[in-house]
N, C-alpha and C positions, 0 to 999 in steps of 0.2 A: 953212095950206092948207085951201080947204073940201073936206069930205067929200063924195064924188059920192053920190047918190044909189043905196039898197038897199046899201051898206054898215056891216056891226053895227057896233054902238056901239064894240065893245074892239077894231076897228081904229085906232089911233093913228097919222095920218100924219104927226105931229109927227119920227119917229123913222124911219131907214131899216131898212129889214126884210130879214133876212138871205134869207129867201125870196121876198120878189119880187125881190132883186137877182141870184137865180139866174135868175129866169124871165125878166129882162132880158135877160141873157147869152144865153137860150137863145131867143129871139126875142118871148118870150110879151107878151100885152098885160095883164097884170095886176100892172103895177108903175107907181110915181108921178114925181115929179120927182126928189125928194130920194133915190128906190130908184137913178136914171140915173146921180147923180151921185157918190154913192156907188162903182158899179157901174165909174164911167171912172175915178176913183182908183185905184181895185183892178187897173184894165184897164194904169195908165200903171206903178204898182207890177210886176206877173208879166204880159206882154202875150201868152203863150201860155193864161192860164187860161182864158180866153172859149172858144178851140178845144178847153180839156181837157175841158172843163164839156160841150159839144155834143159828145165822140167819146163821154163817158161815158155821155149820153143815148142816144145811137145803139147804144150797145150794148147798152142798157138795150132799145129797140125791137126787137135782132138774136134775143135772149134769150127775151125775152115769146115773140116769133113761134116758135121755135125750141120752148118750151113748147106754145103752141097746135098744132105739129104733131105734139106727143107725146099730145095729147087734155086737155090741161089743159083746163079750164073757168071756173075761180075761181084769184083773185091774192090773198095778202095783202102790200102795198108798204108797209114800213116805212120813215121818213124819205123821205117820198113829196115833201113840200114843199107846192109849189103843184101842183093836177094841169093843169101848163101844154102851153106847146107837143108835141105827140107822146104824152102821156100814155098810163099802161098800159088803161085803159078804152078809147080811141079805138083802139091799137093792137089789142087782142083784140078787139073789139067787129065791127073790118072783115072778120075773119075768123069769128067765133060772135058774132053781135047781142047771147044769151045770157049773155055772161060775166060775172062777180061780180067784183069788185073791193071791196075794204077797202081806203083808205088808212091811213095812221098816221104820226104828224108830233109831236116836241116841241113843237115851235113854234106857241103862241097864234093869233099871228096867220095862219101858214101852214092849219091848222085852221077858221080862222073866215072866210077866203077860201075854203077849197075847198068848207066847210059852203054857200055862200051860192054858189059856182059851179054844185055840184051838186044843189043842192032841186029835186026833182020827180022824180030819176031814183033809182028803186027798185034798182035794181041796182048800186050804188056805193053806200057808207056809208065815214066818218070817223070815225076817233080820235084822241083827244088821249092821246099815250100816250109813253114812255122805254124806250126800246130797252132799256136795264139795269133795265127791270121787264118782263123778258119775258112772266112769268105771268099780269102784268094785263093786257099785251097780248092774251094770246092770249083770258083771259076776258071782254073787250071785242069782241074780234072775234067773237067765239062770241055776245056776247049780243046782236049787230047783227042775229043770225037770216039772214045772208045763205054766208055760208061752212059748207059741212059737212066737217069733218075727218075723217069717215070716210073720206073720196073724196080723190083726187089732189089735192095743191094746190100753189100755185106761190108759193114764199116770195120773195119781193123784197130784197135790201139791197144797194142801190145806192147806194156812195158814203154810206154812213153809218156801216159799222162803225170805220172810222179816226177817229169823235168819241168812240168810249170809250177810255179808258186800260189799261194793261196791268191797274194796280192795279183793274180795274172787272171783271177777268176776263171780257173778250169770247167765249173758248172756249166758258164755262160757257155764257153764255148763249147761243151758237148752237147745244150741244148739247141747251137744253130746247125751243128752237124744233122742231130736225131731231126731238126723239122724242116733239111735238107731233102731227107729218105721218106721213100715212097712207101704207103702201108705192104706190110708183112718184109719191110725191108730188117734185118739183122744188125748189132751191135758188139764187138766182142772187147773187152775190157779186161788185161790183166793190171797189178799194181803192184808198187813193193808195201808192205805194214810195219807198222812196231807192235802189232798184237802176236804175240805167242812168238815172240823172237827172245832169244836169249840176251845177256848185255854186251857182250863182245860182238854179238854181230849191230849192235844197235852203234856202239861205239865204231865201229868199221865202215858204217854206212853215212855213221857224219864227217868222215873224213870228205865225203864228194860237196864239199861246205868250200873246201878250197880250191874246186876245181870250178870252171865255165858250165858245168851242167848239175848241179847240185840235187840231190833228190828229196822231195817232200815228200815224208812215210805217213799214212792215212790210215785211217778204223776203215773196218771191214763198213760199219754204217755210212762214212765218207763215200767209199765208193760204191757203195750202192747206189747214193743218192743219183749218179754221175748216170745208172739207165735213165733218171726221169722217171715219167709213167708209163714205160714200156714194159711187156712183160718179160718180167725174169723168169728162163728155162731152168728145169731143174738140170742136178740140185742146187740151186742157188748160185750164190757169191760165195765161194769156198779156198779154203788154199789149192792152191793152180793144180799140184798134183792129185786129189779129190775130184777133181771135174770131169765128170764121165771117164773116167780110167780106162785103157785097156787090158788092165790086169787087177780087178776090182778086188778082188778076194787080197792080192798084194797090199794092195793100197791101205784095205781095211785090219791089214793086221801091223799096220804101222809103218808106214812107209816115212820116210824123212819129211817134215815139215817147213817149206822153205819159207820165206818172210815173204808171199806177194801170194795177194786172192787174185781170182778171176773169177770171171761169169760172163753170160751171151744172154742177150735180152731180143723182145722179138717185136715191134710197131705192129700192134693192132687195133692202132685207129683207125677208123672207115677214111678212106679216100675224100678228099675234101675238107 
């Protein structure tokens, strides 16, 4: 496949990319042939994950906003991906032009597309960084000069904490994130679960057992635990689509149930 034009070298389109076959899913245009086709295998394998992938987004957009009318200003989005369709910069940005945005992404190439998506814009910066090196993350972020951790900040982990294992102690590390953040700083946490999932999707979801990013499925009580003692906004830790809906009345008369909670939690320990 030839390479288009103004992308870096250490993209490889020889290889399908776990991150653009998300941004496929999700409408975006920053994925290739081999990302599509990929993307409809996966589609014909679990044919509800396209619709899990976009409620997940969606509540990823319900959240951020929901942030901005707390006075956030600045995001750090860990396992951010591609910042494709809906991204947390376009969604803050329509409401404060001003807002900061870090992204942070394992993934090479997820990384080397967003670096090259986003040149020119001063207000967004990129890392290449692992969720289970929290501390590097945060000293990456900090040395971006974009994000001040004195002030409120809005942590992101959307659909990413289910790629560490128990054995990687995920608590640990979302408690050095949470006593990173400055009081009345925000938290947002989506996950995938094996509660109120059917068996086919359970048996679909241990297929990523043989893949390099495997997912561990959590109780609703798991990731609770994962705010700490921060407070959780209502309504709760709920399924993703539940979570402050923009069409409540929809939701409530039975809207599809996908397999991953979320919930936004808020630090209100005093300062000090």
């Amino acid at each position: 496949m030839q390479k288009p034009d103004g992308l870096p070298d250490e993209i490889d389109l020889s290889r399908p990319s776990a991150a653009r076959v998300y941004d496929y899913f999700l409408g975006g245009a920053h994925n290739f042939e081999i990302d599509r086709q990929l993307a409809e295998q996966i589609a014909a394998m679990t044919p509800n994950l396209p619709a899990t992938m976009r409620a997940g987004r969606e509540f990823l957009r319900r959240a951020v906003r929901t942030l901005l009318d707390a006075g956030i200003d600045q995001f750090l989005d860990i396992g951010s991906g591609i910042p494709t369709v809906g991204n947390v910069h376009e969604v803050a940005r329509a409401a404060n032009p001003k807002a900061r945005v870090v992204y942070v992404d394992i993934d090479p190439v997820a990384v080397a597309h967003s670096r090259e998506l986003l040149a020119g814009d001063d207000l967004t910066g990129v890392v290449h960084g692992d969720l289970r090196d929290p501390q590097r993350i945060l000293a990456e972020a900090r040395g971006a000069k974009l994000l001040d951790f004195d002030r409120p900040l809005g942590i992101l982990l959307a659909g990413v904490v289910h790629f560490v294992p128990d054995a990687d102690g995920p608590g640990d590390i979302l408690a050095i994130l949470r006593a990173a953040a400055a009081p009345r700083s925000h938290l947002v946490v989506s996950h995938s679960t094996f509660e109120d999932q059917p068996q086919e999707m359970l048996d679909a979801q241990r297929l990523s057992a043989r893949t390099a990013t495997e997912i561990t499925l959590r109780s609703r009580a798991e990731i609770t635990g994962f705010f700490g003692d921060w407070t959780i906004l209502e309504p709760g830790v709920v399924h993703m689509e539940l979570w402050r809906p923009d069409a409540p009345a929809e939701a409530a008369a039975g809207a599809p149930r996908f397999g991953a909670f979320g919930g936004v939690a808020r630090n209100d320990r005093p300062a000090g």
